[in-house]
C-alpha atoms as one frame of an Amber mdcrd trajectory, in Angstrom:
protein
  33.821  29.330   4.122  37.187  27.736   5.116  40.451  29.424   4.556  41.817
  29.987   1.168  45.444  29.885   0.308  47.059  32.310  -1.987  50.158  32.250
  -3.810  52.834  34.671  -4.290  51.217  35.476  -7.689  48.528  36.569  -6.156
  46.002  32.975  -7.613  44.013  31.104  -5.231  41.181  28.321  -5.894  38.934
  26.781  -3.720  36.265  24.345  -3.855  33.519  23.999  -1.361  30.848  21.713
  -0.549  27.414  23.294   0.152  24.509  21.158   1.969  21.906  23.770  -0.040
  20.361  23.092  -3.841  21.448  25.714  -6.392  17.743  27.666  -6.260  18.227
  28.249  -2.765  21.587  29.563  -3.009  20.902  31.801  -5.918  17.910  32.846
  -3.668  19.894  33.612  -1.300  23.327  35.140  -2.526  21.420  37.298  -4.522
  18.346  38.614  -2.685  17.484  42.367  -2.258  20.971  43.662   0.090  22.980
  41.601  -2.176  26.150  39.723  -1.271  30.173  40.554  -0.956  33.326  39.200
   0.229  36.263  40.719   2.328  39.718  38.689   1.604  42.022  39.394   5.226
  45.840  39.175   4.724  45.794  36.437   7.862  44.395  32.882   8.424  40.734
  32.930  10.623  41.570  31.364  13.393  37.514  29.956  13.514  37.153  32.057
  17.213  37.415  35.069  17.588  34.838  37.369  16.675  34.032  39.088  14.534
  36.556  38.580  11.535  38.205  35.811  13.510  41.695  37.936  13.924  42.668
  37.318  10.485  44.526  40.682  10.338  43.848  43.640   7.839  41.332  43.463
   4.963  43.551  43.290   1.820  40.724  43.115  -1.107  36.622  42.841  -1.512
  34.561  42.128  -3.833  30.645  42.261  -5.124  29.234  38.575  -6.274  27.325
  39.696  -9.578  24.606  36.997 -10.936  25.920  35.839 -14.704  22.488  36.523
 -16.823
């Protein structure tokens, strides 16, 4: 996932191209260990390993499948 930009406000958006159908996604964001995201306060720089030295984790979240 590329870097996302947040405001001041705290709102973001981001729209991003997947080379995967929507079954296989699904299949895969939501398989038995489930899936999360960790939001860092810094850009990734895309090098370093393993969080890319984006800085502190600010905010995380669970992905929940909409029945």
């Amino acid at each position: 996932m590329p870097n996302v930009t947040v405001g001041a406000d705290g709102r973001g958006s981001g729209e991003f191209a997947l080379d995967i159908g929507s079954a296989e996604l699904s299949e895969l964001l939501f398989d038995a260990d489930g899936t999360a995201m960790m939001l860092h306060a810094d850009p990734d720089d895309y090098r370093s390993d393993p969080a890319g030295a984006a800085g502190p984790r600010i905010a995380c979240g669970v992905l929940e499948k909409l029945q």
